[in-house]
C-alpha positions as CSV (number, residue, x, y, z in Angstrom):
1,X,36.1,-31.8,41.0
2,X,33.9,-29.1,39.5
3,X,31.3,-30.7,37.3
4,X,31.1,-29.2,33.7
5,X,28.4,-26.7,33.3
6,X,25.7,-28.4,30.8
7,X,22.7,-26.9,29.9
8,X,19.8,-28.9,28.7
9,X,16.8,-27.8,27.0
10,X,13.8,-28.3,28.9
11,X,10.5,-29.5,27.2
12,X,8.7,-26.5,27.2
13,X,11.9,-25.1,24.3
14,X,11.3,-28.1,22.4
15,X,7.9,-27.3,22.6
16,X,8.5,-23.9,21.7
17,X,10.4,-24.8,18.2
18,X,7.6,-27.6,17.2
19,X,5.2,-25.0,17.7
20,X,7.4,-22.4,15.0
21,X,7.0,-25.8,12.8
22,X,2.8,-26.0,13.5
23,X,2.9,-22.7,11.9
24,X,3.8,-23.6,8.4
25,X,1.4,-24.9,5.7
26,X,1.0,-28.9,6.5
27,X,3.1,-29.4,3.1
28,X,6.1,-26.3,3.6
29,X,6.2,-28.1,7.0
30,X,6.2,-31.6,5.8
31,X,9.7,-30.3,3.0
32,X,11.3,-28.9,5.8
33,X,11.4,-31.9,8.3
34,X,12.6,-34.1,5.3
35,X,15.4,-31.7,4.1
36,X,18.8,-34.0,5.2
37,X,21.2,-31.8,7.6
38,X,23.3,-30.3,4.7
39,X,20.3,-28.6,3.2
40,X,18.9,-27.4,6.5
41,X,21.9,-25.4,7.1
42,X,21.0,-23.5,3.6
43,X,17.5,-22.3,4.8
44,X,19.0,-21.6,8.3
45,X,21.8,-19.6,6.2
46,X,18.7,-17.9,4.4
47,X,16.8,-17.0,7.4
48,X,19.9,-15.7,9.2
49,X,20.5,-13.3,6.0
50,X,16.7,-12.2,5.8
51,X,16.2,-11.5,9.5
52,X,19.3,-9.7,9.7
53,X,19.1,-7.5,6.2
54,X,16.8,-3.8,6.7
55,X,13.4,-3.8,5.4
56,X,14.3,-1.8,2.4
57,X,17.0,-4.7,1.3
58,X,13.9,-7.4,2.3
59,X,11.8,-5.8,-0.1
60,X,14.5,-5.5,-2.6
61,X,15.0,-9.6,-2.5
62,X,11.7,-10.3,-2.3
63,X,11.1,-8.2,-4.8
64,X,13.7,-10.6,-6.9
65,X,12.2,-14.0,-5.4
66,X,8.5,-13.7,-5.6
67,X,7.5,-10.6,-7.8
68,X,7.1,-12.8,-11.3
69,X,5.4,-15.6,-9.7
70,X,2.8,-13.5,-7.9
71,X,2.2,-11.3,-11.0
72,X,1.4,-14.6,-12.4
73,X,-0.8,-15.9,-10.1
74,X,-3.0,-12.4,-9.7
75,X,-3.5,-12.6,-13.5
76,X,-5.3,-15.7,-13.0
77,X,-8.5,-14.0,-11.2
78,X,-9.8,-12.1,-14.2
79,X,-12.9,-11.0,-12.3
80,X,-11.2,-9.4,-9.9
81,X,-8.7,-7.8,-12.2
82,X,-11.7,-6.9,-15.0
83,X,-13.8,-5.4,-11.9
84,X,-11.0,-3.0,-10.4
85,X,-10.4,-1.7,-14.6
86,X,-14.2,-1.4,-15.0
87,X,-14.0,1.1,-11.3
88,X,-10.6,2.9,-12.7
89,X,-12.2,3.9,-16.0
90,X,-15.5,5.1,-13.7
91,X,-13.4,7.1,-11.9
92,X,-11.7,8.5,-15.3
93,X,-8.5,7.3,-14.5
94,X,-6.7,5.9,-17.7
95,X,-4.2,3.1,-16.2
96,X,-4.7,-0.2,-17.9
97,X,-3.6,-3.2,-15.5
98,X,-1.2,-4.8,-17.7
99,X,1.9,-7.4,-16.4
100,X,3.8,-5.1,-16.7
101,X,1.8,-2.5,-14.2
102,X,1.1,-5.6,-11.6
103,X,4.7,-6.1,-11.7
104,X,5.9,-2.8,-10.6
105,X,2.7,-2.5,-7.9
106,X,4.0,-6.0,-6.7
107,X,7.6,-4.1,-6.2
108,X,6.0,-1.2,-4.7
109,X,4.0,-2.8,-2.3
110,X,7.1,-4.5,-0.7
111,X,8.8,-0.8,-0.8
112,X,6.1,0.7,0.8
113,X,5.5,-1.8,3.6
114,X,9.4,-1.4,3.9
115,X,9.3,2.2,4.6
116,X,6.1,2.6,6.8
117,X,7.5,3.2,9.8
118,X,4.3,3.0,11.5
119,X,4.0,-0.5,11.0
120,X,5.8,-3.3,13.2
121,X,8.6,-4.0,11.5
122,X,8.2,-7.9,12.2
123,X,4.6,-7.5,10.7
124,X,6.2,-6.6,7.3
125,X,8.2,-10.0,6.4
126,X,5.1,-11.6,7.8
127,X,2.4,-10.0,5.3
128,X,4.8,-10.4,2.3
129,X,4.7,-14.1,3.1
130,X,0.7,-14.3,3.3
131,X,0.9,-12.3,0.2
132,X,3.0,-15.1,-1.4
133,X,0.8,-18.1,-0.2
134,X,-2.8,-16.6,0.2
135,X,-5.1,-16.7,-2.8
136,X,-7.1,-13.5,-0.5
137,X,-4.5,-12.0,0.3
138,X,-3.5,-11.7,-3.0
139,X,-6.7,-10.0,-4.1
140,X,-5.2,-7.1,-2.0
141,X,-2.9,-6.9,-4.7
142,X,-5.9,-5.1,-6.7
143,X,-7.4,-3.0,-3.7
144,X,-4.1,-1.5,-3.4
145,X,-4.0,-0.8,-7.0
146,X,-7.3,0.7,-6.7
147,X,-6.8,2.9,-3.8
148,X,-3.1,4.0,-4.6
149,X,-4.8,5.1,-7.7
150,X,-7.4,7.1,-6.6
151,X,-4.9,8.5,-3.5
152,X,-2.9,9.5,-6.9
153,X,-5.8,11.3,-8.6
154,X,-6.6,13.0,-5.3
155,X,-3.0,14.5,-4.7
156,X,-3.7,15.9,-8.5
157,X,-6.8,17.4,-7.4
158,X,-6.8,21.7,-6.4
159,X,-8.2,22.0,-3.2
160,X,-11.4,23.8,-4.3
161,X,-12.2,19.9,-6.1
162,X,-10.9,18.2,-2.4
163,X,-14.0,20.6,-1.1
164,X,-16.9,20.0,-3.6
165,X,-15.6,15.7,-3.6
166,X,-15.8,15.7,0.4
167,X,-19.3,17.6,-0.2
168,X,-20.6,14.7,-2.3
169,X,-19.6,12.1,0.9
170,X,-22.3,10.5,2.8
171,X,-19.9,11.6,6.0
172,X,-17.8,14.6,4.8
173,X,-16.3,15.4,8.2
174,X,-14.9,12.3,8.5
175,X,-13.6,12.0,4.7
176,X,-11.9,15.4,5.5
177,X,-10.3,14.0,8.6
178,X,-9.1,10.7,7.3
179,X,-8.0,11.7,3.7
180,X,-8.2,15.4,2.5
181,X,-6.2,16.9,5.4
182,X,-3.4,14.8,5.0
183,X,-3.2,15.4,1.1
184,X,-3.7,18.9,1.8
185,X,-0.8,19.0,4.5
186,X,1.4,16.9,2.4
187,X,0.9,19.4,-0.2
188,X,1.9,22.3,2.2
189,X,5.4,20.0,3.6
190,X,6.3,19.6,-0.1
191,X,5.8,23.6,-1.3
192,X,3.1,22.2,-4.3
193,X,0.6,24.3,-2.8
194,X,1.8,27.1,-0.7
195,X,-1.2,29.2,1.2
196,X,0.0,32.7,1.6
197,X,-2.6,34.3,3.2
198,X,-5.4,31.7,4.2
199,X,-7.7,34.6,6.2
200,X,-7.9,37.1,3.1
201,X,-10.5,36.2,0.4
202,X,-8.3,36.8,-2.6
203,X,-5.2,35.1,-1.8
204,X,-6.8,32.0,-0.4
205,X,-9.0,31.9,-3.9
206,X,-5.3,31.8,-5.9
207,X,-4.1,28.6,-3.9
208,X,-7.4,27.4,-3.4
209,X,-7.7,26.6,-7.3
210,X,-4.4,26.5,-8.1
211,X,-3.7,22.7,-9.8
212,X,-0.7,21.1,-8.1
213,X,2.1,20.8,-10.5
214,X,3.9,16.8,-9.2
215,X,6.0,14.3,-11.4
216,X,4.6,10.4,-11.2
217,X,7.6,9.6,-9.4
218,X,7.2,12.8,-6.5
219,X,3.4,11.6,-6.9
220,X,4.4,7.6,-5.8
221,X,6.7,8.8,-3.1
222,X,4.2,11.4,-1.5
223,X,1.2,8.6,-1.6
224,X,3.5,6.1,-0.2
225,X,4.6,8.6,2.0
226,X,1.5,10.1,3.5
227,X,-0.4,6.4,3.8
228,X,0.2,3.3,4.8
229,X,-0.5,0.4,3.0
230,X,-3.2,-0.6,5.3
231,X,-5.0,2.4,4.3
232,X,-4.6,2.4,0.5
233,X,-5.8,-1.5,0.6
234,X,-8.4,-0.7,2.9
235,X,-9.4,2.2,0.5
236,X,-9.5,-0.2,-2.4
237,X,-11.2,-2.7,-1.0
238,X,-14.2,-0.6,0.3
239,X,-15.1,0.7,-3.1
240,X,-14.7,-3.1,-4.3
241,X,-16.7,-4.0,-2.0
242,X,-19.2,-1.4,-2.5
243,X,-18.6,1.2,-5.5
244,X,-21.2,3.8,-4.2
245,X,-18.7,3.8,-0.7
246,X,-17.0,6.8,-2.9
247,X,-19.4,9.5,-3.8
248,X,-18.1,10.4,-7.4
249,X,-19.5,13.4,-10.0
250,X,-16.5,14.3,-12.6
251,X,-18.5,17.0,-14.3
252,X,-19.3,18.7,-10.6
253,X,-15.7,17.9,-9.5
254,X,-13.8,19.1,-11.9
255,X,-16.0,21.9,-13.1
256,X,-14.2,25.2,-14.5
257,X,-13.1,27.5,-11.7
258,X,-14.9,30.9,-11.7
259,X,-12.9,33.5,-11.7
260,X,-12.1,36.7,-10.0
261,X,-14.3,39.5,-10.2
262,X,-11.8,41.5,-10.9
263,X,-9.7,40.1,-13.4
């Protein structure tokens, strides 16, 4: 007689799970070992459905399920929040972080880790649930505020003010390389600057200080678009950390353009 074919878990699974378990805060893992069997099978039925929706649908419920608490909870740090104001208005940018702005960053920072494709896509659920349980990571809440917002006021910039704000950078090679070039190619992919003639003096000088022309929303989707979120936190943060890290002159800047000699 042929014996049944049983498989039995060896040690090293069990250890395997307990170690998914040692993972979780002592308390999230201390609630889901008491949940009786009935309950279990509705955070199972939950994981199932998050693990198997697309990132853009993740962002979406997450969106739903922890946007209103975290707003709440980033209110709390004042200092933080009163600090990033204090370095929009020095960088003449008018936003005001109200609830209702931290709100909709909240929702756009799950729809652009969502639609970076150059992240991991198992990295993405992971960093909205540090987001949701980590009073520092929170705080990146506000560099990614900050830095989306200067990204912003750089897409909005000619290229003639990209060329005079690289010139004010301790390094401007390397600003160049890491953040005017891909403005300036995103501004070529999306026709809102179009160079013509780059090698003759008088057609460059028409593009060169021409203003781009972009909607808020086009704005969003190019930023989101052109950086990941990585970059736009890691942005903000460095002029948190240190404001002088962005070299910043808005007379020089955005000087009047001379014009043509012959017009």
């Amino acid at each position: 007689m042929t014996e049944p074919n049983v498989t039995h878990k060896s040690s090293s699974e069990y250890m395997r799970a307990e170690n998914m378990l040692d993972k979780l805060p002592p308390a999230a893992r201390q609630w889901a070992e008491s949940l009786p069997w009935h309950q279990r099978r509705y955070v199972l039925s939950l994981c199932h459905l998050i693990c198997a929706a697309t990132p853009e649908v993740q962002a979406e419920f997450l969106d739903y399920y922890t946007a209103d608490g975290l707003v709440a909870r980033t209110l709390r740090d004042r200092d933080t929040q009163h600090r990033v104001q204090c370095y929009l208005k020095a960088f003449h940018i008018q936003t005001e972080l109200s609830e209702s702005l931290l709100k909709t960053y909240v929702r756009q920072f799950y729809i652009h880790s969502a639609q970076d494709t150059r992240r991991q896509p198992e990295r993405y659920l992971e960093s909205a649930l540090r987001l949701s349980s980590n009073t520092e990571e929170r705080n990146s809440v506000f560099n990614y505020i900050l830095g989306f917002e200067l990204f912003k006021m750089m897409f909005k910039m000619s290229w003639s003010q990209h060329e005079r704000l690289a010139s004010l950078q301790k390094s401007p090679s390397r600003f160049i390389q890491e953040y005017i070039k891909p403005i300036q190619l995103a501004h070529k992919l999306n026709k809102i600057v179009i160079p013509k003639n780059e090698k003759v003096f008088f057609d460059k000088h028409c593009y060169f200080i021409q203003k781009p022309n972009v909607t808020d929303k086009k704005l969003t989707e190019i930023v989101i678009a052109t950086f990941t979120t990585d970059t736009v936190i890691d942005f903000g943060f460095s002029i948190i950390r240190h404001l002088k890290s962005l070299v910043f002159d808005y007379e020089y800047i955005f000087q009047a353009e001379q014009e043509s000699i012959f017009t």
